[in-house]
C-alpha positions as a printed Julia matrix, in Angstrom:
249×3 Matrix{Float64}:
   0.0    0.0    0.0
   1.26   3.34  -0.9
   1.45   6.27   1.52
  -1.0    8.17   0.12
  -3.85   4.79   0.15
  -2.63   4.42   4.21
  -3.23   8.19   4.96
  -6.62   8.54   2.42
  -7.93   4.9    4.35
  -7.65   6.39   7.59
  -9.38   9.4    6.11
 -12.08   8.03   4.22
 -13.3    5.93   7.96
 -13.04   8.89  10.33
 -16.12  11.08  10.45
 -14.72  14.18  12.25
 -10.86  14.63  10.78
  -8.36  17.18  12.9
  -5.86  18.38  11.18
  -2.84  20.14  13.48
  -0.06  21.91  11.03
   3.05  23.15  11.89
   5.88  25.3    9.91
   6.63  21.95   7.86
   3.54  22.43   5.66
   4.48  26.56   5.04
   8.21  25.73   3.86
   7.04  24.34   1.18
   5.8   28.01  -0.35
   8.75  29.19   0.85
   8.31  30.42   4.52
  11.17  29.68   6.75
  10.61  27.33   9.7
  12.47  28.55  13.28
  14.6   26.42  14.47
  16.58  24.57  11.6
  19.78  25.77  10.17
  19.22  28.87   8.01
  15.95  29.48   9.7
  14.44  32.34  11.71
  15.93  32.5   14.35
  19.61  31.36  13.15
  19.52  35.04  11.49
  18.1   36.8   14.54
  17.35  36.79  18.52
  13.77  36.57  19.47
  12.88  39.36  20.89
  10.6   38.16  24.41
   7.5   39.95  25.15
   8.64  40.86  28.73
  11.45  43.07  26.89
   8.81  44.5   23.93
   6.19  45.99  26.67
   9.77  47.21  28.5
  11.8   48.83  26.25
  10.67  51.3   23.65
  14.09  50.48  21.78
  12.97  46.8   21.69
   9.57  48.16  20.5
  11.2   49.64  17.54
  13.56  47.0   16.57
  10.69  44.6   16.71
   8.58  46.44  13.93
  11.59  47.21  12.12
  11.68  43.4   11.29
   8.13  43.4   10.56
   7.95  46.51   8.12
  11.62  44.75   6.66
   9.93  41.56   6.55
  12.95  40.39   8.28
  11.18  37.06   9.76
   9.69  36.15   6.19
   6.49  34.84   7.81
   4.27  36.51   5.83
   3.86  37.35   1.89
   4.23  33.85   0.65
   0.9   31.97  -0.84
  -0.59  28.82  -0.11
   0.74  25.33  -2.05
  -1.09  22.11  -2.2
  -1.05  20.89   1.07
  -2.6   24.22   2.14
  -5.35  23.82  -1.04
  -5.7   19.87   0.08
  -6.84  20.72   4.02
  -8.72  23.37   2.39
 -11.05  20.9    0.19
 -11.29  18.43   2.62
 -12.88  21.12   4.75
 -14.96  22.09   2.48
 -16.31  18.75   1.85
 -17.27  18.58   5.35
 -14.45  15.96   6.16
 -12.36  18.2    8.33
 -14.01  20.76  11.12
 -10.78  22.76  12.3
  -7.28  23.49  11.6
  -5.48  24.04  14.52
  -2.32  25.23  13.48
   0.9   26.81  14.93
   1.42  28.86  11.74
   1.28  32.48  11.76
   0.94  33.08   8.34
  -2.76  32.98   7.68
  -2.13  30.66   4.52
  -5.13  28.37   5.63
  -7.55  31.24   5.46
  -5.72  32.24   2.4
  -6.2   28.95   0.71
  -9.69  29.27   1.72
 -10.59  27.47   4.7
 -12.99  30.05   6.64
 -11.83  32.02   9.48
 -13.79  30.67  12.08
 -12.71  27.5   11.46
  -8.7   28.08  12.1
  -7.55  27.97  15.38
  -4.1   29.72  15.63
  -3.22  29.0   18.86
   0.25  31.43  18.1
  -1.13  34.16  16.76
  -1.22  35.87  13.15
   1.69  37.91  11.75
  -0.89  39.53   9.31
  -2.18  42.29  11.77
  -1.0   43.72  14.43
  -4.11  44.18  17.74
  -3.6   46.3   21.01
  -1.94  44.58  23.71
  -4.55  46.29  26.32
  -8.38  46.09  24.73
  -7.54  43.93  21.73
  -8.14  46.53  19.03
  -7.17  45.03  15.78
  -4.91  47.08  13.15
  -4.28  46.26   9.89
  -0.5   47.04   9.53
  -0.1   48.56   5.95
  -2.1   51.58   7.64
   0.82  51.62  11.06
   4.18  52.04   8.6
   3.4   55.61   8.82
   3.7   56.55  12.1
   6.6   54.18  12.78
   8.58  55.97   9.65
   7.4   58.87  12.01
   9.65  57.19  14.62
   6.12  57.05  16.34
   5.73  54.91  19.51
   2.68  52.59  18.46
   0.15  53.05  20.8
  -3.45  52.3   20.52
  -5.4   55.29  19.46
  -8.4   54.2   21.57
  -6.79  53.31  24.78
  -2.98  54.45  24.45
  -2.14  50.83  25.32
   0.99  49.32  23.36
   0.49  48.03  19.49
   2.05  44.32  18.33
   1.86  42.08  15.74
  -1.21  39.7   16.58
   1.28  36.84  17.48
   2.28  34.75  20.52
   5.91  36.1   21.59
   8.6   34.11  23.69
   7.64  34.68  27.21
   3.57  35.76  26.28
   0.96  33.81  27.9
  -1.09  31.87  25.6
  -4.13  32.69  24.15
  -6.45  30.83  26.72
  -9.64  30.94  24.2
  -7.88  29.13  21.34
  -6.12  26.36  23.64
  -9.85  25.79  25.4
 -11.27  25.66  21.73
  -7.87  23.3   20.22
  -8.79  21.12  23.22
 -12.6   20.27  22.65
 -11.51  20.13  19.11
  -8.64  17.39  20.48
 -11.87  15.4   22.57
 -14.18  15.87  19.94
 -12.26  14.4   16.91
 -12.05  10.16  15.57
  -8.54  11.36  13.44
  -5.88  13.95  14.38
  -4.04  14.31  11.27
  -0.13  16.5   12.02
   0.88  18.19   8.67
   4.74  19.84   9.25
   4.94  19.65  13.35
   8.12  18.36  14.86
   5.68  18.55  17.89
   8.34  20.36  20.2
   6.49  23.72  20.9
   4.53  22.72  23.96
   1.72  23.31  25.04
   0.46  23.38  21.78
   2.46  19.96  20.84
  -0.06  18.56  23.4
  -3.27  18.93  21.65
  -2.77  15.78  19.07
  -1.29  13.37  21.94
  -3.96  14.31  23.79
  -6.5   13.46  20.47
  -5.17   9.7   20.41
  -5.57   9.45  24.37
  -9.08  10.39  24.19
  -9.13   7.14  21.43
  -8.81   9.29  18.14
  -6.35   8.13  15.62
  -3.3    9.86  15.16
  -1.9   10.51  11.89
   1.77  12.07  11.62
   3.25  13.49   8.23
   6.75  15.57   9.2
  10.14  15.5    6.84
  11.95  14.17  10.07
  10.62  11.76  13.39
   9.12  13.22  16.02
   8.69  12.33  19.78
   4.96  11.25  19.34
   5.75   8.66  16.41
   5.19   5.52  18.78
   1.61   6.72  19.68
   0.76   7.39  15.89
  -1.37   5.05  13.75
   0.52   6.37  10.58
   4.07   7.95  10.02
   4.78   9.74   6.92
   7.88  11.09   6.41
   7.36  12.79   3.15
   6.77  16.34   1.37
   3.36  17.21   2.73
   2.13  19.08  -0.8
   2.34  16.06  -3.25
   1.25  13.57  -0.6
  -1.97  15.49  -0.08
  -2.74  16.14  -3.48
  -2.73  12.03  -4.19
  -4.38  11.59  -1.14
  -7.13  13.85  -2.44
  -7.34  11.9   -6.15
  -8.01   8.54  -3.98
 -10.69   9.8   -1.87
 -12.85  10.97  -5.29
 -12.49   8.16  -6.66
């Protein structure tokens, strides 16, 4: 049996499919992952949220990278792994992506909003850190060529890229919501997670506890391998894109 019949069998008999991603399934359009050699942050030091709300200077170099597009996270568009989770949701075969990605490629490869759970964030907007006002950060550059502090223009409180920085709590809605999802599924499927990052790397162990399947597609082993059902260790864009052709047949 070919890896795409194993992974579109274990598809085809689950009735409520989640699928987990992590950076994996975004360097194939070209997005660099974080820890590997060559990615983000071999070029630069994360900056931790403790030292952004702190320092002003830290403030500035922060933003500097996003304006410069330093990180790379964002600009790149969706491939066929992205276009793959997105028809399978469509047909009703997957209810939520919970994903670690910050690049908003899911909703760009049109899986709906409300059905991506980013439990790190988004690197698309930027939102207030004190009453959550959401900016849209084409519309910031100005004041920060201005050499502006960004502050909220509602509340004064400090502006920041809508993602989860080193040493910022988690977003306690989206882990409560990855969780159900976790309980509520009969097939986790992992697209690009080396399932490191905790305590989102929980969410699919905690999916095969609760007697879901668990279905793992990486480039390289991971830690939760000897709990899976399936191990792929493949390119997740040409893998998906069989998988699809077998389940409409």
């Amino acid at each position: 049996m070919s890896d795409a019949d194993a992974l579109a069998r274990l598809i085809d008999k689950a009735s409520r499919v989640v699928v987990f991603t992590g950076a994996g399934i975004s360097t194939e359009s070209g997005i660099p992952d974080f820890r590997s050699p060559g990615g983000v942050w071999s070029k630069m030091t994360p900056i931790y949220f403790q030292d952004f709300v702190a320092s002003r200077d830290k403030r500035r170099e922060s933003w500097t990278r996003v304006f410069n597009r330093s990180a790379g996270w964002v600009g790149a568009s969706p491939n066929e792994g992205h276009f793959a989770v997105a028809k399978l949701v469509a047909a009703g075969k997957v209810t939520s992506v919970i994903t670690q990605n910050v690049d908003n490629l899911h909703q760009d490869s049109g899986v709906p909003d409300d059905l991506v759970i980013e439990v790190h964030g988004n690197a698309t907007y930027a939102r207030c850190l004190t009453c959550g006002k959401r900016y849209e950060i084409d519309r910031l550059k100005p004041r920060w060529e201005a050499d502006e502090d960004l502050t909220c223009v509602f509340c004064t409180g400090l502006l920041k890229t809508a993602t989860i920085s080193f040493g910022q709590p988690m977003p306690e809605d989206k882990m409560a919501r990855a969780a159900e999802e976790a309980l509520l599924c009969d097939l986790c499927l992992v697209l690009g997670s080396s399932l490191v990052v905790y305590p989102a790397a929980s969410i699919p162990i905690e999916a095969k506890r609760n007697g879901a399947r668990l279905a793992i597609v990486n480039r390289e082993p991971t830690d939760q391998d000897p709990y899976a059902d399936l191990v792929l260790n493949t390119e997740i864009g040409p893998l998906m894109s069989d998988v699809l052709e077998r389940l409409s047949d």
